[in-house]
Structures are given as C-alpha cells and as structure tokens.
C-alpha positions as CSV (number, residue, x, y, z in Angstrom):
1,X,18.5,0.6,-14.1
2,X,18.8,4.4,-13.0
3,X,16.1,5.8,-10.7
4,X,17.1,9.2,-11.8
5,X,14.0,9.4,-13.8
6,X,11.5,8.9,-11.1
7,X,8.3,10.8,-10.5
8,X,5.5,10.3,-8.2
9,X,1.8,11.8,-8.8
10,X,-0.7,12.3,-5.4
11,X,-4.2,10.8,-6.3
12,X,-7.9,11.0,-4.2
13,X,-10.9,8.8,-4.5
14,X,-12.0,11.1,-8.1
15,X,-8.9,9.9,-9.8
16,X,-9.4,6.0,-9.3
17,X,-10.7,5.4,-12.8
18,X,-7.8,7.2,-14.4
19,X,-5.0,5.3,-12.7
20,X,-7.2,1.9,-11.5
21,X,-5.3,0.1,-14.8
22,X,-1.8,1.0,-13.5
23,X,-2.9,0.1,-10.0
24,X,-4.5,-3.4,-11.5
25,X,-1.2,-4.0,-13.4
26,X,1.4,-3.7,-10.6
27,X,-0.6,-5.8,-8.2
28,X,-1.0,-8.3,-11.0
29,X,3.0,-8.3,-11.3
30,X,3.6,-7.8,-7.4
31,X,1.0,-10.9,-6.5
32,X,1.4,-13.3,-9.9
33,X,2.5,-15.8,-7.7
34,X,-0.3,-15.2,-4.8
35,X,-2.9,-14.8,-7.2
36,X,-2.2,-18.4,-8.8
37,X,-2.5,-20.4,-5.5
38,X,-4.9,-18.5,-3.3
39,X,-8.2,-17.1,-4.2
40,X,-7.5,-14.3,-1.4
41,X,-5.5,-12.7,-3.7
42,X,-7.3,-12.7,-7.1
43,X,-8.1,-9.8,-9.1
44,X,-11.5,-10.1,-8.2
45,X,-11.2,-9.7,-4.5
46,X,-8.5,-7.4,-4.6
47,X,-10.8,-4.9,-6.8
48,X,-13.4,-5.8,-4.3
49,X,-11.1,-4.4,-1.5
50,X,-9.8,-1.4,-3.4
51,X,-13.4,-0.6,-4.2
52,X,-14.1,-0.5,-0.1
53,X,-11.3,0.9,0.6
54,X,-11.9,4.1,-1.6
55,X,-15.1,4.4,-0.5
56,X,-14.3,4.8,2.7
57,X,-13.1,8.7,2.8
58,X,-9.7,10.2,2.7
59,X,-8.7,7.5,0.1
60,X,-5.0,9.4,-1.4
61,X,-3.2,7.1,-3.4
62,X,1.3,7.7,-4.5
63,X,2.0,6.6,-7.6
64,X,6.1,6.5,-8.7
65,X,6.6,6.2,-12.5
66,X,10.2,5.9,-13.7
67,X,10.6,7.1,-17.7
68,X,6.5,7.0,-17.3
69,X,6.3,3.5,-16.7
70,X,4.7,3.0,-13.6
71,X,6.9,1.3,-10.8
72,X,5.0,0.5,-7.7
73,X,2.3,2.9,-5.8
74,X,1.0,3.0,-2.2
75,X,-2.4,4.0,-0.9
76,X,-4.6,4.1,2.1
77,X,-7.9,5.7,3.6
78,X,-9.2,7.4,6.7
79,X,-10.1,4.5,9.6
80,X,-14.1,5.3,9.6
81,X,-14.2,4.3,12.9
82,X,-11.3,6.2,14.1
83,X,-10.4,9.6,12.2
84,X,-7.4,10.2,13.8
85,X,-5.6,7.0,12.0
86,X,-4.5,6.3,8.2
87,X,-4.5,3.0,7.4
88,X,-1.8,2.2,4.9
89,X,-3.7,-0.8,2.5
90,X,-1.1,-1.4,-0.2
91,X,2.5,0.0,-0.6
92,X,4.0,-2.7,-3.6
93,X,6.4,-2.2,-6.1
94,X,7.6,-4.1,-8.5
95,X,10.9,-6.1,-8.3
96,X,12.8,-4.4,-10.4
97,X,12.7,-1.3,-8.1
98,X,13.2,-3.1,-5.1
99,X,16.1,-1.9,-3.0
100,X,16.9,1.7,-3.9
101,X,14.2,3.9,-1.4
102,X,11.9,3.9,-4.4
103,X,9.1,2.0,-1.9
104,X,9.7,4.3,1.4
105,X,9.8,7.8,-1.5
106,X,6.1,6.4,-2.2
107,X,5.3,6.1,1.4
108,X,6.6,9.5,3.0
109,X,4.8,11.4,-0.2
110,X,1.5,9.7,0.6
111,X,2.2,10.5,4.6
112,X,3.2,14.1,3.4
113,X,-0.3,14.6,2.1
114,X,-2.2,13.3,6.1
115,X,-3.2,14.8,8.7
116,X,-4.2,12.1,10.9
117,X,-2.0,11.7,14.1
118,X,-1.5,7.6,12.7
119,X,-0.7,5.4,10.7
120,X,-1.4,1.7,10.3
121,X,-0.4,-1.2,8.4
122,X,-0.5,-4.9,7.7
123,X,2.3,-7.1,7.4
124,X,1.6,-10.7,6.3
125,X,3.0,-12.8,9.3
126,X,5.4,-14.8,7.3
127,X,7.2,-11.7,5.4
128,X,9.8,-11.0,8.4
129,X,11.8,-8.8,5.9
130,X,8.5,-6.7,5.1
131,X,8.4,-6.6,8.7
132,X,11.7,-5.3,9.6
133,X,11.4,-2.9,6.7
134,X,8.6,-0.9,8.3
135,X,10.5,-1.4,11.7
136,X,13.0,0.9,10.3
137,X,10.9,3.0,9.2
138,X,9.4,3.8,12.6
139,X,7.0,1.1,12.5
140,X,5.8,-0.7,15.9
141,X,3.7,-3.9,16.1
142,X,1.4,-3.5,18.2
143,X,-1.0,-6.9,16.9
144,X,-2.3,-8.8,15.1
145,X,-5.3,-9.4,12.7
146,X,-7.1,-11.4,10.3
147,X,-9.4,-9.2,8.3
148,X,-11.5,-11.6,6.7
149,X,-12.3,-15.2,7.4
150,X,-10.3,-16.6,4.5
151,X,-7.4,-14.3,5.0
152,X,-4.0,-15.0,5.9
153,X,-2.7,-13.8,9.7
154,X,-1.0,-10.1,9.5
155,X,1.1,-8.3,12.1
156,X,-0.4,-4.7,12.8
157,X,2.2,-2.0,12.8
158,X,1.6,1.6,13.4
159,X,3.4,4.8,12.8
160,X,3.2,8.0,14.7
161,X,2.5,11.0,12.4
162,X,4.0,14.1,12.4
C-alpha cells in the first residue's frame, strides 16, 4: 500500500466528539489483543483515560488518514503540574502503516503545534523496539513509572523541544 495519499488533521479538546469514533476504532485495532487479556486496556478504561487526559488543558491531538481512512493518530496534554512539559499519551497506528515514517509524521506534526520546552512519553517496559524507536527519535529514558495500581511498568522518555 502507497502512503502517497496521506493527510493529517491537528485537533484540541473542542474537536474530541467529532473524531472520539476514529480514535476508539484504532485503539480497538492497535490493542485487540491487550484488550482481550487485561482489563487495563479495555475500552472502558481507556475512554476513562482519554476523558482525563483531555481535560487536562492543552489536549492537541494528530490524526493521519490515508485515502480518508484513518491510519493511526497521536495525542497528548499540557503536565498540569508542570507547564513547561507535553506529555505524549498515545502515538498508535495500525499495522498496516507500520514501517514507512507514517508514526514519527504524526508525532513531529503534533510537536509542530507546542510550545512547551518538553516532551514526555511512556514506553511499556517490555516493547524494547518501541523503545529504541523513540531513542532515535531523540528520546532519553530518564525512569520509570507505573501510573496506576493495576498498570503495567513503563520506561519514561523525554524529548527536548525546540
């Protein structure tokens, strides 16, 4: 499949109910298998998270369509306790897009669009490639963190902003 076709759209917290369907159906796609075996993941608690999450101020969400058929998106909000950091939530796309820039196009137009000094990330401890990704990207871990009780352990990686 050709990328030639591909678009992205910039979104902020007053355009969540227009695009919270194509948000709900890649993370359904991207997490089938997660969502099956670990409550963590489920719909429910994932719309539980997106709801905080864009609630939280300076919520700006990427969105890449390829023919208008939605491929993967990326978002992230203002730290409320630290204003000078954007932390990166979700950046998934689905497989079929995997390998061809699609997923780091999604990332530099949502960092286009910051002005924090920061930005921060999870990475799931036991995705090393995920890991390395973002390390080439400019990433550097600098933690860990579990950010709920029934979570699983994730690496915390931040990126110096332009």
């Amino acid at each position: 499949m050709s990328v030639d076709l591909l678009t992205t759209g910039y979104y902020t917290a007053g355009h969540l109910d227009e695009i919270r369907g194509t948000l709900l159906d890649v993370y359904a796609e991207v997490y089938a298998d997660d969502i099956a075996n670990d409550p963590f993941f489920s719909i429910e608690r994932w719309q539980e998270r997106l709801a905080g999450h864009s609630s939280a101020g300076g919520w700006g969400c990427v969105i890449a369509e390829v023919d208008k058929r939605a491929a993967g998106f990326t978002y992230g909000f203002t730290s409320r306790s630290e204003n000078t950091t954007f932390m990166v939530c979700e950046n998934m796309l689905l497989p079929q897009w995997r390998g061809r820039g699609v997923s780091k196009l999604m990332h530099n137009e949502l960092m286009r669009h910051r002005q924090e000094e920061r930005a921060e990330l999870l990475v799931r401890r036991e995705r090393p490639r995920l890991r390395a990704m973002y390390e080439r990207w400019g990433y550097q871990q600098v933690g860990e963190k579990l950010p709920f009780p029934d979570a699983p352990l994730y690496d915390v990686m931040v990126l110096q902003l332009p």
